[in-house]
Structures are given as structure tokens and as C-alpha cells.
N, C-alpha and C positions, 0 to 999 in steps of 0.2 A: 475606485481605482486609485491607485497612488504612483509614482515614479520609483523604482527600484536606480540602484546605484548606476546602472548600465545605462540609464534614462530610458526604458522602455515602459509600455501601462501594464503593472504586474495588480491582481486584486489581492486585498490584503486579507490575512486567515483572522479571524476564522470565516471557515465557507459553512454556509448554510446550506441542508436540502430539506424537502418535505418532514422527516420524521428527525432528522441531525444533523448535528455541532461539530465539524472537524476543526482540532483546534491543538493548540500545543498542549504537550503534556503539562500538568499537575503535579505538587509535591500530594495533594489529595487524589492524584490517582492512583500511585505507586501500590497500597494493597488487593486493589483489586486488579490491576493488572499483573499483578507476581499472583493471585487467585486464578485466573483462568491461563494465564500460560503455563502454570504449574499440572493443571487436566491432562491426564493421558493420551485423551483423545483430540486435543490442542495441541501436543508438542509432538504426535507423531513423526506432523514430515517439518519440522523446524530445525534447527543447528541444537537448540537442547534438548537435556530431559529433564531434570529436577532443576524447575528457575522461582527461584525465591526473591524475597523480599527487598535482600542486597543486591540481586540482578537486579531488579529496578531500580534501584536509589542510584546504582549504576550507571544504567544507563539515563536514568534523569540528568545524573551530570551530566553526562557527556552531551545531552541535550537544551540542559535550561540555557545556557548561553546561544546556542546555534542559529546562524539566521538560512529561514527558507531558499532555499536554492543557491546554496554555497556548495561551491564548484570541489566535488571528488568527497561529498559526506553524505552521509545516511542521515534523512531527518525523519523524525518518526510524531506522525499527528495521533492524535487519540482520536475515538470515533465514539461522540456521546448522544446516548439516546434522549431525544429533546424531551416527552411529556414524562420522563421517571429522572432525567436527571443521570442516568447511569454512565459509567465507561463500560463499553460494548466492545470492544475489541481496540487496534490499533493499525494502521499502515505506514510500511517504512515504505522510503521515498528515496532513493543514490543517485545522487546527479551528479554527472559523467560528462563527455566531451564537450568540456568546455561551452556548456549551457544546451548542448543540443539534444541532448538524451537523457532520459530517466529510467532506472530501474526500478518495479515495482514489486513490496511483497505485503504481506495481509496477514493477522493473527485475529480469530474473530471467539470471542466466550462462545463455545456452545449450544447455550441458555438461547442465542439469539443467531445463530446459526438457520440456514433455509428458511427465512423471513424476506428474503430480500435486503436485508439491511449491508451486506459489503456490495452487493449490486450497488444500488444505490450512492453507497457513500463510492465505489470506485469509478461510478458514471461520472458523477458530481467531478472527484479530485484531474479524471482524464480530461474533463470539457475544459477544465481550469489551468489544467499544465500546456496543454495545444491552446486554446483562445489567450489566455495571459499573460503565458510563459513561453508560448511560439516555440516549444517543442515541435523536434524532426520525427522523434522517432521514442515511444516508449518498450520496456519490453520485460518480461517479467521468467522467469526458471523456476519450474516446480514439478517436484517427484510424480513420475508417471503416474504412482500408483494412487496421488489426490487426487480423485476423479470431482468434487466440488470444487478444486482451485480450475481444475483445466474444464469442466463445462462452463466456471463463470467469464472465465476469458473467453470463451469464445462466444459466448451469449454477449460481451462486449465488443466482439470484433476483432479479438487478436486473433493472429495465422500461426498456427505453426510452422515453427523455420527451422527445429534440432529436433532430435532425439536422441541428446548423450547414453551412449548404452554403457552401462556401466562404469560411468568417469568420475564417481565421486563414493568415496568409503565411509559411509552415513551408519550410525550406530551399529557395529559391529558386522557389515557386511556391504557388498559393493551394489550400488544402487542406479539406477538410467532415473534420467531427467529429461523434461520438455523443455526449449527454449520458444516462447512465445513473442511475438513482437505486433506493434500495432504502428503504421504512421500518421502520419499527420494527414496526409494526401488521403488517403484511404476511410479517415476518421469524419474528415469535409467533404467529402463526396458521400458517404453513408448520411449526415445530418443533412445535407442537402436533400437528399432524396425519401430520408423518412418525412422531413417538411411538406414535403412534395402534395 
């Protein structure tokens, strides 16, 4: 644990879980990350379609400098598989009112897709935002029709609280989104009781 600027005990990245390594991006991750978010079946329900190489170098800048939980930005961890060494996916991370909320979204390679591995690494990152970061309230928006983004949330405990019906003009046509949320109260009463 270390003292974040605010003086609160915030744990410092990278987080470890059984099988990975969330940790800041890499200028050695950048091709394989512009590799699997480039997949058709990866960039479905995301904001692109054709994301290449210079998308990430891209977005590495606007990352290498960024510190964790800086108030009104998107930080994005990598998600690395411990016993290959790989970059497995990534989650972006928007921290919002003024320290009390996060927004959460997931880009995960394929290859390692229904393993359990964004389970996992999003159990790990939510114990860590609520115990260390004393988040109120996380909460995450995804296309109705990802039905793997919207069973893992709810395998984690988030409630559905929206159903934007048609509020956003996502590749060539108008699309409905879930707005999911999870709190804090809700998150320590469930680990209390799976303890149990």
C-alpha cells in the first residue's frame, strides 16, 4: 500500500491475480494490441472498426504519462497472461466525480475470450477500486446485443439500471445500450456474505 496524493491507502499497480498482471501499458505492447482490436469479432460493439497500429502508439501517448485515478480520464491497464507472458486483452478505467465513481469497459483478444480471464482480471480490478480507492459507485454501458459483456457483469454483481433504446448511432445505424452499475454497499455485503 502506498499514500496516494489525497493521503488515502491506495495499492500500487501492478495488481496481481492467480493467472495475471494488470499493469500499465507498454511501448512493447502496442502490436499486439492494434492485433486483436483490429478482429472483427473484437471491434463489434467498440467505438471502432479498422484500429491499427498508430491507434495504439496513439493512444500509448496519451497514456505513458497518466497517473492512476486522475480525476475526468480514461486510464487503460493491460491485461497480461502470467505463465505465456502475453497481452490478453485491456481495460479502460474513467474516473469521474471527483474520485467517487468509475466507469468501466473491457477489450479482451478472442484467443482468450470464455476462459474466465476478464472475469478474473474485472473481480481483481473492482475489489481494488472499492477496498483501495473507496469508490461509491462503479458502472459500465454496453450494446444490448453483447450478451458476453452483459452476462459477465452480472456474474459480477452489477444491476441493471438503463436500457437506452436507441440513443446512440453506432456504425451505420441506431443502436440501444445497457447502463449497468454496481455500489460499494452492495459489493461489501455480497463479500461479506460469500465469506460467510
Amino acid at each position: 500500500m502506498i499514500n496516494d496524493k489525497r493521503g488515502s491507502m491506495t495499492q500500487a499497480l501492478p495488481l496481481l491475480t492467480p493467472r495475471l498482471l494488470l499493469r500499465k501499458l507498454t511501448l512493447a505492447d502496442l502490436p499486439q494490441l492494434a492485433r486483436y482490436r483490429s478482429l472483427p469479432e473484437v471491434a463489434r460493439f467498440q467505438s471502432w472498426d479498422h484500429y491499427t497500429e498508430h491507434d495504439a502508439q496513439t493512444l500509448y501517448a496519451q497514456q505513458c504519462s497518466l497517473a492512476f485515478n486522475s480525476e475526468g480520464t480514461w486510464y487503460q491497464l493491460a491485461v497480461e497472461r502470467l505463465d505465456v507472458g502475453a497481452l490478453i486483452g485491456d481495460i479502460g478505467i474513467h474516473f469521474f466525480d471527483e474520485g467517487r465513481q468509475a466507469e468501466l469497459g473491457m477489450t479482451f483478444d478472442v484467443a482468450y475470450q470464455k476462459q474466465g480471464f476478464a472475469r478474473e482480471a474485472m473481480g481483481a480490478l473492482i475489489a481494488m477500486l472499492f477496498n483501495d480507492f473507496a469508490k461509491h459507485r462503479l458502472t459500465a454501458v454496453v450494446d444490448t446485443r453483447n450478451t458476453a459483456a452483459v452476462n459477465l457483469l452480472e456474474k459480477l454483481g452489477f444491476r441493471r439500471e438503463a436500457h437506452y433504446r436507441q440513443n446512440i448511432f453506432f456504425k451505420g445505424a441506431w443502436g440501444d445500450e445497457y447502463l449497468y452499475a454496481l455500489l460499494q454497499s452492495d459489493y461489501s455485503q455480497a463479500s461479506v456474505a460469500s465469506s460467510a
